[in-house]
Backbone as CSV, one residue per row, in Angstrom:
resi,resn,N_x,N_y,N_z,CA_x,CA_y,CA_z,C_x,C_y,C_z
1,UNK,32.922,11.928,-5.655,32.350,10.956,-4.725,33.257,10.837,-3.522
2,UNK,32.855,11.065,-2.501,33.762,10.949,-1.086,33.590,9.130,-0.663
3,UNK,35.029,9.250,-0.587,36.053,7.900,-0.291,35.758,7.432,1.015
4,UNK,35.116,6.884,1.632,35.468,6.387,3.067,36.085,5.424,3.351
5,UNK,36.703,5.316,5.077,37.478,4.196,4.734,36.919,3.200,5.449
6,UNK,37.110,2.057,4.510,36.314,0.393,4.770,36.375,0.121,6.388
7,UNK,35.477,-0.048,6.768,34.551,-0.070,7.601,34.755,-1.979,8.811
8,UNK,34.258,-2.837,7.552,34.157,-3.693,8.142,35.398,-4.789,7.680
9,UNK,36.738,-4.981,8.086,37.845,-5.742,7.191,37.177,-7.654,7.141
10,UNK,35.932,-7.804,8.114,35.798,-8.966,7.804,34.958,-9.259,6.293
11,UNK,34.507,-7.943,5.408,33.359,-8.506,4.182,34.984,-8.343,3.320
12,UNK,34.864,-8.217,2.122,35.466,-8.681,0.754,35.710,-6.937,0.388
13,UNK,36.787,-7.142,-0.289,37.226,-5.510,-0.722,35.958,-5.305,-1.771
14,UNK,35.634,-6.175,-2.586,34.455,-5.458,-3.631,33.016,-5.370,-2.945
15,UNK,32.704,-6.327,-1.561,31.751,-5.815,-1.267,31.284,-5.018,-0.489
16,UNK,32.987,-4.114,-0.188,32.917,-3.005,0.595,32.658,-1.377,-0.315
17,UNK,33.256,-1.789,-1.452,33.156,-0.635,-2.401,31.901,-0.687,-3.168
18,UNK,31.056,-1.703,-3.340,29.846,-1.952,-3.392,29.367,-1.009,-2.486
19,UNK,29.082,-1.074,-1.096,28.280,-0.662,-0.084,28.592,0.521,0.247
20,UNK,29.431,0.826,-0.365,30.400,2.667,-0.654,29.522,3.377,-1.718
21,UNK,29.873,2.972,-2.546,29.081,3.399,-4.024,27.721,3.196,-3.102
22,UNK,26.553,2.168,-2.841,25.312,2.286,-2.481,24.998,3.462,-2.111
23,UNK,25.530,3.535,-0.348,25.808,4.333,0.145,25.169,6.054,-0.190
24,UNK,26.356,6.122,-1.409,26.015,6.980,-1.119,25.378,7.486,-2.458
25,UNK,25.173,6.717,-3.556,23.827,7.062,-4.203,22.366,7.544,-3.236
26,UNK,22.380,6.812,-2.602,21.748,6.829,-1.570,21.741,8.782,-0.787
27,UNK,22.863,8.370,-0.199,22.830,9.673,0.412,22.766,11.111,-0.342
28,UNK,23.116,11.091,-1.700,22.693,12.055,-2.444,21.751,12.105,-3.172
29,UNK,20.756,10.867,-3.177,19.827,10.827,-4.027,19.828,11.212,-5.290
30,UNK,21.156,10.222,-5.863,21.097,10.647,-7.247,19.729,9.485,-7.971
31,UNK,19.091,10.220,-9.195,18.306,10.167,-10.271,18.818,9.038,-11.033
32,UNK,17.770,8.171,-11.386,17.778,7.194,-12.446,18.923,7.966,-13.881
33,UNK,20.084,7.358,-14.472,20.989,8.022,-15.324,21.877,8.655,-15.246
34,UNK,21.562,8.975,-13.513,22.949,10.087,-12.922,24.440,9.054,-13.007
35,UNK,25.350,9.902,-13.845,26.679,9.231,-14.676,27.355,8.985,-12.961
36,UNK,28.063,7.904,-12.607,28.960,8.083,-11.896,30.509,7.664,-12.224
37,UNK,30.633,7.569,-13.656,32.284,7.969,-13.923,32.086,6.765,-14.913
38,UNK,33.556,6.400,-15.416,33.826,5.626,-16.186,34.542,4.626,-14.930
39,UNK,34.755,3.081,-15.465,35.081,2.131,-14.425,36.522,2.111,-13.991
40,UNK,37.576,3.074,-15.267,38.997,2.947,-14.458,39.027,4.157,-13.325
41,UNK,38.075,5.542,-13.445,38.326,6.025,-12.433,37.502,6.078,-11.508
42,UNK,36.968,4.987,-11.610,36.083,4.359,-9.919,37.168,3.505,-9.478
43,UNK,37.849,2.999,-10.481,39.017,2.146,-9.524,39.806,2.592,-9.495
44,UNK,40.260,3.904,-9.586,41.685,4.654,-9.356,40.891,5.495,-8.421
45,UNK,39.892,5.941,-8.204,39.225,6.660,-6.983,39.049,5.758,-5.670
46,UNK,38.736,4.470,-5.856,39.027,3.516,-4.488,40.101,2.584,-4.673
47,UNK,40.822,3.130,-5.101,42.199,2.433,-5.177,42.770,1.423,-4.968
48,UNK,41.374,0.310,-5.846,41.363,-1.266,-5.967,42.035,-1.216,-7.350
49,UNK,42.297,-2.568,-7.773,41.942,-3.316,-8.767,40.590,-3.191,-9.497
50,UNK,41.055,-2.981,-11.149,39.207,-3.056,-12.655,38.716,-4.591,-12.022
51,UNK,39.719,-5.385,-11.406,38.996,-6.974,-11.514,37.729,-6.873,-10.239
52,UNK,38.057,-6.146,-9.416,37.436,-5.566,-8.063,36.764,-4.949,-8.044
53,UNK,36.874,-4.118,-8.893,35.536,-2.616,-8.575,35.064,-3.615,-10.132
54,UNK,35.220,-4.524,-10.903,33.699,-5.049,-11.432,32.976,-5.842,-10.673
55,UNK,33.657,-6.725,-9.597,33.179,-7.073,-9.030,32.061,-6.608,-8.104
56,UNK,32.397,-5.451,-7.411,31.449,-4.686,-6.665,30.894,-4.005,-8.029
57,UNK,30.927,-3.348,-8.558,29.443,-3.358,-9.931,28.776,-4.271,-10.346
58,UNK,29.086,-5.781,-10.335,28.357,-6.833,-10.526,26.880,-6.858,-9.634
59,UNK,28.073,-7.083,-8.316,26.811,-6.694,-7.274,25.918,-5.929,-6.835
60,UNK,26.006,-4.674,-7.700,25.162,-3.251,-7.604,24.178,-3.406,-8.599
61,UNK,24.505,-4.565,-9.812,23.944,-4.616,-10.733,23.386,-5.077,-10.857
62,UNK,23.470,-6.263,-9.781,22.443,-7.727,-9.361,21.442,-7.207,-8.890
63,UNK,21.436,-6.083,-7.850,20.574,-4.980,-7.482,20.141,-4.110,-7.640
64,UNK,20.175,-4.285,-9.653,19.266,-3.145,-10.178,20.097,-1.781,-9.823
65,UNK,21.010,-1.476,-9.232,21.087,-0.122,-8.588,22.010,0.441,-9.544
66,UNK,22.632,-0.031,-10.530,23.602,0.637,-11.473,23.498,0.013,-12.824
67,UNK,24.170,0.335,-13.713,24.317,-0.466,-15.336,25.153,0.470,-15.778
68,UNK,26.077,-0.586,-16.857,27.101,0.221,-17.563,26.487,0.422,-19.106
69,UNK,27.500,1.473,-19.236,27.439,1.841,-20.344,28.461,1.943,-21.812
70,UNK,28.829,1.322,-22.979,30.019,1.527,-23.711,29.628,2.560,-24.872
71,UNK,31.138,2.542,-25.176,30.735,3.773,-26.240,31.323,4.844,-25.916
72,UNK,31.171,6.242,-26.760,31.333,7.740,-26.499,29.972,8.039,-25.524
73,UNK,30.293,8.583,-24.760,29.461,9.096,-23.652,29.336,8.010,-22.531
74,UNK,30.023,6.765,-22.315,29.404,5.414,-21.788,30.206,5.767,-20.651
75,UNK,30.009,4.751,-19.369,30.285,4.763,-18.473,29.375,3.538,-16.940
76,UNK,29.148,4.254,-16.181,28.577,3.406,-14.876,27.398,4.601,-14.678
77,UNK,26.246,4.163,-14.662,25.293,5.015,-14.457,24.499,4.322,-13.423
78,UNK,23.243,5.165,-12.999,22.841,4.971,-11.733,21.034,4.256,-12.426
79,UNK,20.968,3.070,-11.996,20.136,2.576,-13.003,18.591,2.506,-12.104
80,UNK,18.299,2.071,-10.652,17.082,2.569,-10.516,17.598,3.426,-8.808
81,UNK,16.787,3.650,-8.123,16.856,4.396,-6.525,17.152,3.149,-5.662
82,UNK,17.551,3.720,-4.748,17.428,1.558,-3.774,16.117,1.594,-3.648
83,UNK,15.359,2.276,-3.083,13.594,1.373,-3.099,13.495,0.937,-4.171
84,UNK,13.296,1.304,-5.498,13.431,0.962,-6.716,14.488,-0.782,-7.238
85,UNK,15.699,-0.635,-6.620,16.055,-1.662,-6.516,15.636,-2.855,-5.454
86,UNK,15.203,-2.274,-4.453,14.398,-3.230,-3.425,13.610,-3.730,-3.842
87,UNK,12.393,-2.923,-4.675,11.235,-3.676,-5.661,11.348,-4.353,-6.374
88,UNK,12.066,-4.396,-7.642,12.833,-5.196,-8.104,13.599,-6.748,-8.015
89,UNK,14.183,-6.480,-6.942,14.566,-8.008,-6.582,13.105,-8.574,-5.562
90,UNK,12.302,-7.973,-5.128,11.466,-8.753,-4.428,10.358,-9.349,-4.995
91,UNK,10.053,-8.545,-6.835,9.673,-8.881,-7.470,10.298,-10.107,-8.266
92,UNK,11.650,-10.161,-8.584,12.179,-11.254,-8.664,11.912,-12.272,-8.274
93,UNK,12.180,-12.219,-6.543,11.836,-13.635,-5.743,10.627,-14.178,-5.803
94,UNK,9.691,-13.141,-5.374,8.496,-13.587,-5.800,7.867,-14.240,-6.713
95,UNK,8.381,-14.104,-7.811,8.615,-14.709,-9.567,9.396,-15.945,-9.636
96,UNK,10.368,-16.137,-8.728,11.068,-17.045,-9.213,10.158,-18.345,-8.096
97,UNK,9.608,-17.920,-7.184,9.169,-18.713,-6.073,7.446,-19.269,-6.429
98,UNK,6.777,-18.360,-7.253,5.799,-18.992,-8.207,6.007,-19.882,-9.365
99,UNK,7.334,-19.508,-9.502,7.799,-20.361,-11.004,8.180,-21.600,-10.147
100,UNK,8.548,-21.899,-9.371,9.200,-23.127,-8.484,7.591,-23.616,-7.421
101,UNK,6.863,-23.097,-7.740,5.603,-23.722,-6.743,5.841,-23.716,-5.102
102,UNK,6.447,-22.776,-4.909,7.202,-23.002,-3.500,6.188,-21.763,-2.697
103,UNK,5.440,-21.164,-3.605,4.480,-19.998,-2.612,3.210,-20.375,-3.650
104,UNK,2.010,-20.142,-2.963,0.693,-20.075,-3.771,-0.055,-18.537,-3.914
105,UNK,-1.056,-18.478,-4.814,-1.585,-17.417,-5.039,-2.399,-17.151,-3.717
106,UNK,-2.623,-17.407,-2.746,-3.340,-17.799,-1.548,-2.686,-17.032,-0.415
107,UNK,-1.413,-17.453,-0.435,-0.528,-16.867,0.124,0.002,-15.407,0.118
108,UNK,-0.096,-14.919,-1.206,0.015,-13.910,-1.809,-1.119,-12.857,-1.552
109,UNK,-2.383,-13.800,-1.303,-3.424,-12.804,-1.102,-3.625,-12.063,0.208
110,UNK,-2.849,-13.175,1.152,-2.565,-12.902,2.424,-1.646,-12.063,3.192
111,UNK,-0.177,-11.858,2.151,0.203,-11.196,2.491,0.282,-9.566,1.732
112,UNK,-0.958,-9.742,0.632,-1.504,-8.526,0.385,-2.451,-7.893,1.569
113,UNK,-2.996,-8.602,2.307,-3.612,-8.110,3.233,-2.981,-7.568,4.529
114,UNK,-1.902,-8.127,4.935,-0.922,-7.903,6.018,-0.197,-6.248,5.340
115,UNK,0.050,-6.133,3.781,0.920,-5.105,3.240,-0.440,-3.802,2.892
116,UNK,-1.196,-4.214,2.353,-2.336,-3.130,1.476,-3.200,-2.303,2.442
117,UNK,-3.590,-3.047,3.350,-4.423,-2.573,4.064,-4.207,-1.795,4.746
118,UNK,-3.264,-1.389,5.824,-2.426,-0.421,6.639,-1.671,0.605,5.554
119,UNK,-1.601,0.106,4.401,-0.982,1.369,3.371,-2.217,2.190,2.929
120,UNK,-3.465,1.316,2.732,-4.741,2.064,2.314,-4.765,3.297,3.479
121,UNK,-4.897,3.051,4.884,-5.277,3.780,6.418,-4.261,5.329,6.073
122,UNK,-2.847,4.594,5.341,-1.495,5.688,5.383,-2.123,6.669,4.554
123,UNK,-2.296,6.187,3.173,-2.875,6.740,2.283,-4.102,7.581,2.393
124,UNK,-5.182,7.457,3.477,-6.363,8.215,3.743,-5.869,9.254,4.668
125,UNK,-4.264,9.176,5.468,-4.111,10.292,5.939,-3.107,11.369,5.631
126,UNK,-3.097,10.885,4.546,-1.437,11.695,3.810,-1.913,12.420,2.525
127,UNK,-3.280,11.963,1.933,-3.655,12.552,0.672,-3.829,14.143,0.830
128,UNK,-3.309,14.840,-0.264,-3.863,16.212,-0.523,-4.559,16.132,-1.864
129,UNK,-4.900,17.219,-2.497,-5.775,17.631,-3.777,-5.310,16.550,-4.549
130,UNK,-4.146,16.736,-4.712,-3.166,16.632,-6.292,-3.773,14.763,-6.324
131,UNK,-3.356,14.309,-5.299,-3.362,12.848,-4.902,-4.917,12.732,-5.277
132,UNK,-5.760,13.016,-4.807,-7.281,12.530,-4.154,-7.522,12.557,-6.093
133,UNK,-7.423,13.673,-6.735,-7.729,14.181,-8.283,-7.082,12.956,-9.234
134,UNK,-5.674,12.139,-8.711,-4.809,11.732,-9.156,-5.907,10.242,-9.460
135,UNK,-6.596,9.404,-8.363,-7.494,8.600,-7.828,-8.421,8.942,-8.467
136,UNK,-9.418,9.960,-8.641,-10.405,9.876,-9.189,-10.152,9.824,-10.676
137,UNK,-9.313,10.245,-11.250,-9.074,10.141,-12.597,-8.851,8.807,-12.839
138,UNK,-7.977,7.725,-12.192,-8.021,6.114,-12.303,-9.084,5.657,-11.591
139,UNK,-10.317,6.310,-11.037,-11.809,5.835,-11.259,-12.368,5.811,-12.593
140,UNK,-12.403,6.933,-12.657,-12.854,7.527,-14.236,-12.697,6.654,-15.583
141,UNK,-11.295,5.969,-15.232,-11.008,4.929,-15.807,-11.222,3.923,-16.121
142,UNK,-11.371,3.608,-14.782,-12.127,2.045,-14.246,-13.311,2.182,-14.809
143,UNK,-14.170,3.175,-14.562,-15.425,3.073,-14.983,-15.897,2.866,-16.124
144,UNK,-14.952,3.835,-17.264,-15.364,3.324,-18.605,-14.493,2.789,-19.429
145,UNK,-13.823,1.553,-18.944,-12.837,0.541,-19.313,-14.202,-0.062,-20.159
146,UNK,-13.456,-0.078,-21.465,-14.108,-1.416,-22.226,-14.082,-2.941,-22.882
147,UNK,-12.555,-2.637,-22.256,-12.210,-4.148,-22.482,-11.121,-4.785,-21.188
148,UNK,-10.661,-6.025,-21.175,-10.326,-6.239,-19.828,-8.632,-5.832,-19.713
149,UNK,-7.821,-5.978,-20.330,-6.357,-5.479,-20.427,-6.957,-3.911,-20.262
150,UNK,-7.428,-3.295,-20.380,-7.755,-1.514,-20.097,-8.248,-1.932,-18.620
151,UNK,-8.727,-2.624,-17.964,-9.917,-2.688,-16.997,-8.800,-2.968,-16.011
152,UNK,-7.799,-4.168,-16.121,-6.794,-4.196,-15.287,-5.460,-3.363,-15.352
153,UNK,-5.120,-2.516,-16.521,-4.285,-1.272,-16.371,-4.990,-0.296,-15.272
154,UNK,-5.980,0.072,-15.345,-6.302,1.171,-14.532,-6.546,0.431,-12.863
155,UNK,-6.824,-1.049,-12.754,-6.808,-1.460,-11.407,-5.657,-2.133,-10.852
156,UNK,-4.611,-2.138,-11.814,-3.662,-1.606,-11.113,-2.564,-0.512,-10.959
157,UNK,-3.179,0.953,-11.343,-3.035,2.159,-11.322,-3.592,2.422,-9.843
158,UNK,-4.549,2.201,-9.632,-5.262,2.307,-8.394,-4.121,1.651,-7.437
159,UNK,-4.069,0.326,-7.063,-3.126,-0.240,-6.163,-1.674,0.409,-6.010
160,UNK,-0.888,1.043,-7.100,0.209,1.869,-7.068,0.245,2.942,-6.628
161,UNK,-0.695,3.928,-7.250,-1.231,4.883,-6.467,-1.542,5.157,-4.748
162,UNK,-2.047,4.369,-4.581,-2.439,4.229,-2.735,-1.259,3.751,-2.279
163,UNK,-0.283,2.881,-2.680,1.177,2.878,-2.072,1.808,4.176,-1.858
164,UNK,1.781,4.723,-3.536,2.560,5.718,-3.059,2.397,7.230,-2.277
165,UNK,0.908,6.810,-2.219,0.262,8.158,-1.570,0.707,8.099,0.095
166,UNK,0.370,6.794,0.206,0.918,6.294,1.411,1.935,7.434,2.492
167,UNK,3.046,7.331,0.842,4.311,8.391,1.505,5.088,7.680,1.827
168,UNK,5.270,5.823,2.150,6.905,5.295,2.945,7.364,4.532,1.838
169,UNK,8.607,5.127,1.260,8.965,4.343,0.195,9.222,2.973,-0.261
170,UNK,9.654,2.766,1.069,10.211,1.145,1.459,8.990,0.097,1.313
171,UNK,8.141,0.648,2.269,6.548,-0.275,1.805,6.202,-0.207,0.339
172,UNK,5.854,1.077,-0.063,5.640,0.656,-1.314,6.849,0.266,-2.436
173,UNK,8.029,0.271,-2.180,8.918,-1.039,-2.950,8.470,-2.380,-2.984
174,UNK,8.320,-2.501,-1.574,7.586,-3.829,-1.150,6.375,-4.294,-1.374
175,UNK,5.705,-3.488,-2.212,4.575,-3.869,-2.574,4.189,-4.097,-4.150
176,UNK,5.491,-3.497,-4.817,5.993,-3.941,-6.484,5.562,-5.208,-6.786
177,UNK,5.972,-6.174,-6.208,5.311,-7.577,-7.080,4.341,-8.010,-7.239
178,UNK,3.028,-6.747,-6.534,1.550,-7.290,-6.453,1.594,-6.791,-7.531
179,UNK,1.596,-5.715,-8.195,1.166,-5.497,-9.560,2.372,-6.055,-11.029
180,UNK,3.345,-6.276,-10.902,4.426,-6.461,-11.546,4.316,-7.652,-11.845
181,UNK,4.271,-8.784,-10.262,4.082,-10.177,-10.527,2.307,-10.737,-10.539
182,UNK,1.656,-10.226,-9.068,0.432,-11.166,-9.010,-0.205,-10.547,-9.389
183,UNK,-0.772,-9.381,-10.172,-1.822,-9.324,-10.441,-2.194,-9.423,-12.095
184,UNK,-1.127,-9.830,-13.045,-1.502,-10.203,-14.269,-1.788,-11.918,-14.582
185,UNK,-1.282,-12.466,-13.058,-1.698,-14.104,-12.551,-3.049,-14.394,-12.213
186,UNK,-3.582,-13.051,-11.140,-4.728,-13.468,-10.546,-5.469,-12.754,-11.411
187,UNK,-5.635,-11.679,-12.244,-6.499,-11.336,-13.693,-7.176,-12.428,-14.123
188,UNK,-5.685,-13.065,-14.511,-6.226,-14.555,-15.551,-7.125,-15.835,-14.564
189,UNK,-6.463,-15.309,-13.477,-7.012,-17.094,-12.859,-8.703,-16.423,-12.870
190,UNK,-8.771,-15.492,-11.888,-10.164,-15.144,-11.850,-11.356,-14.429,-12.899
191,UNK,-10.645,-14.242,-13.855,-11.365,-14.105,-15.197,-12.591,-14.324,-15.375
192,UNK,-12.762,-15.664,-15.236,-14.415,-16.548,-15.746,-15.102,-15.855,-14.819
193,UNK,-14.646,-15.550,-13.533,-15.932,-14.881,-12.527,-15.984,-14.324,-11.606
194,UNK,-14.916,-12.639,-11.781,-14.789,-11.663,-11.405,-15.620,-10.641,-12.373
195,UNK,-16.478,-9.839,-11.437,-17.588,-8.955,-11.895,-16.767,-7.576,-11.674
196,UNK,-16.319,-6.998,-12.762,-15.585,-5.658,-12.843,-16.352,-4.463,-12.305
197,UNK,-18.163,-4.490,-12.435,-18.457,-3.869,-11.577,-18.365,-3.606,-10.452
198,UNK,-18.336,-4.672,-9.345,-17.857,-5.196,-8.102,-16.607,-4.218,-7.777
199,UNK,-15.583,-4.780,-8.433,-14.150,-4.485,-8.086,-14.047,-2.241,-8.355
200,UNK,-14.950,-2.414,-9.367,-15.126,-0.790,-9.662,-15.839,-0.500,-7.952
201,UNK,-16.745,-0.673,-7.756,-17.858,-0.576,-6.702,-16.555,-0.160,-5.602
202,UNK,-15.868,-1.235,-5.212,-14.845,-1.675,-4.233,-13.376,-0.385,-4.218
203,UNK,-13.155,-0.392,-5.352,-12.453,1.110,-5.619,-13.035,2.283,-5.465
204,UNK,-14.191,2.512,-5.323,-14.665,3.475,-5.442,-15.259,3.851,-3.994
205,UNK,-15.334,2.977,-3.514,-15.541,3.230,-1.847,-13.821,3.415,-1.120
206,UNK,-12.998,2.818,-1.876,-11.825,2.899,-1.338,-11.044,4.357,-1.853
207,UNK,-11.644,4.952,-2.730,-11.080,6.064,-3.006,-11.622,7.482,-2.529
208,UNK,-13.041,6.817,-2.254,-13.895,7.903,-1.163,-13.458,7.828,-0.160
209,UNK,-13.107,6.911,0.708,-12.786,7.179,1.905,-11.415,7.976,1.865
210,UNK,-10.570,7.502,0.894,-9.116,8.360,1.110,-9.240,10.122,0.794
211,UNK,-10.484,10.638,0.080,-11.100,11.895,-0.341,-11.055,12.501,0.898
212,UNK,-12.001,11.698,1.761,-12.538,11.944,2.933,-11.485,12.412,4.530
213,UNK,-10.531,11.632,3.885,-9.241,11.648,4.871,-9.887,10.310,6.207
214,UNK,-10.144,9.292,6.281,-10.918,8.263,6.800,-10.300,6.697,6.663
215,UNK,-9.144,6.737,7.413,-8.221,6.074,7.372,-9.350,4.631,7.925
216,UNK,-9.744,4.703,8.729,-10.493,3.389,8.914,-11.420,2.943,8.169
217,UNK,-12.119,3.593,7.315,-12.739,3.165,6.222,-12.514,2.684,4.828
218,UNK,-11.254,3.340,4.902,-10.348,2.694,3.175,-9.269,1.360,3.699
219,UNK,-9.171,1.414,5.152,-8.698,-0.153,5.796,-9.693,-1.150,5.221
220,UNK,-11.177,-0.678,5.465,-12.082,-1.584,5.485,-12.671,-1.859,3.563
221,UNK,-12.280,-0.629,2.906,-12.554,-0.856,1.366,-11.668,-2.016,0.991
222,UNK,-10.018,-1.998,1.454,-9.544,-2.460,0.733,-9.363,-4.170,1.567
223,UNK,-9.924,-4.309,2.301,-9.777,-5.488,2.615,-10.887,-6.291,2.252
224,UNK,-12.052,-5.666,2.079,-13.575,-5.825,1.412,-12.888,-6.875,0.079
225,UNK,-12.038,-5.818,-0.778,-11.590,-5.959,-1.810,-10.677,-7.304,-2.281
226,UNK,-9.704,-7.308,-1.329,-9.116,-8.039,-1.102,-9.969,-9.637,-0.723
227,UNK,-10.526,-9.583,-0.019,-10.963,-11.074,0.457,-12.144,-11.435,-0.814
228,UNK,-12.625,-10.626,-1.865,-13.438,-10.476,-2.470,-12.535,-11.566,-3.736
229,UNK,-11.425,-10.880,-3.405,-10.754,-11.921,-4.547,-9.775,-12.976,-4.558
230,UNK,-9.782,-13.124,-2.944,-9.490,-14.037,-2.304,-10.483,-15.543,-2.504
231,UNK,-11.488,-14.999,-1.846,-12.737,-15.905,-2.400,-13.024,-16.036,-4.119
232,UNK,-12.637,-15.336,-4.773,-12.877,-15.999,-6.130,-11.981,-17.019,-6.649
233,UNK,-10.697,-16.989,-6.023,-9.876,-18.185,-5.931,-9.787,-18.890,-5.423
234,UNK,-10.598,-19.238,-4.464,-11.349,-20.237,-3.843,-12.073,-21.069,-4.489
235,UNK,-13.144,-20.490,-4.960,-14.382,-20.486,-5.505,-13.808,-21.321,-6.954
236,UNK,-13.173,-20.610,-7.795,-12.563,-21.549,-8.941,-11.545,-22.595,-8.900
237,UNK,-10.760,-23.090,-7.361,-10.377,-24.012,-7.574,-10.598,-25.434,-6.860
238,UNK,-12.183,-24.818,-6.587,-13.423,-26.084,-5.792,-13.349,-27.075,-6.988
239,UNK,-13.721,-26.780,-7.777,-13.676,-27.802,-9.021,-12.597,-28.848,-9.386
240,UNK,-11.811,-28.134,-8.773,-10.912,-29.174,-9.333,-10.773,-29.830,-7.969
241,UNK,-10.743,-29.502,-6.726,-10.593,-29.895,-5.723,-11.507,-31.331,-5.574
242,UNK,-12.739,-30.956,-6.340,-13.729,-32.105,-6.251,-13.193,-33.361,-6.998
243,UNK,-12.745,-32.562,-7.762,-12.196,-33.692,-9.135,-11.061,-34.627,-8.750
């Protein structure tokens, strides 16, 4: 691992060797498991203090981006990619900020629309075979889902999929907590009276257009889609609104 030398003397020695180590996982694109040593010779390689370089592993760890290991064979391994760790903690916040009532499902739907929709457009112009085949097979799915935990695995196979077809990694990190956090929330809320045909219908125009290469038309599937279930959470919490 090449040593550089600390950069900024106003952050903290561990959260410079933190941003060292990032760095350059990063820049070599090492793989989920890729070993990067045992912890005394990460700290005899940046020639801190074990109390220091855990410290900066704490913080790599807070960020998903590493985990140790004990034992024969154990060590500091490389635990997800930074987009991967980006998703992760944003899925976090997101989680912790529904658990605290401090964001609504409303909100969420909104800024699925600000995130999904322009990734759908990416996605209708970046698809080849492999991709378009990849989509119709989580139609295929959708279609003959027979129960509803199968019905929402494959719809949100679909939503992951069109991120990553997309092609920008960073967006679709950023788009991890729709399926991770809100969409096993909004499943349940809209349950009593979401028509799976519908939402099939709605995928299926959204996956034609990306076939098609028709970036303005899978804008318009998935926002169809989107406000479709926007309004059903509407719609179910009139009742109580009355009440």
């Amino acid at each position: 691992m090449a040593v550089e030398p600390e950069s900024s003397p106003r952050r903290s020695i561990s959260e410079g060797v933190a941003d060292r180590i990032r760095v350059y996982i990063q820049a070599e694109e090492l793989p989920p498991g890729h070993r990067l040593g045992r912890e005394e010779d990460l700290a005899r390689e940046f020639g801190v203090s074990r109390p220091t370089l855990r410290e900066a592993l704490r913080l790599l760890s807070s960020a998903h981006l590493i985990r140790a290991s004990k034992g024969p064979g154990g060590g500091i391994f490389v635990a997800a990619t930074p987009e991967q760790g980006i998703g992760m903690s944003v899925s976090e916040s997101v989680e912790s900020m529904l658990e605290a009532q401090s964001i609504d499902v409303h909100e969420l739907i909104e800024t699925r629309l600000l995130l999904e929709v322009p990734i759908a457009g990416l996605a209708a112009q970046r698809a080849d075979e492999n991709d378009v085949q990849a989509l119709e097979k989580v139609l295929a799915d959708l279609e003959s889902a027979t129960d509803d935990p199968e019905f929402g695995t494959a719809d949100a196979r679909v939503h992951r999929l069109v991120a990553d077809i997309a092609g920008n990694r960073l967006a679709a990190a950023f788009t991890d907590w729709i399926v991770d956090v809100l969409q096993p929330r909004l499943r349940e809320m809209i349950a009593p009276a979401v028509v799976e045909s519908v939402v099939t219908e709605q995928h299926r125009d959204l996956i034609h257009a990306i076939r098609r290469g028709d970036p303005t038309a899978a804008e318009r599937a998935m926002r169809e889609h989107l406000v479709y279930l926007s309004d059903l959470v509407t719609a179910l919490a009139e009742p109580d609104a009355d009440g």
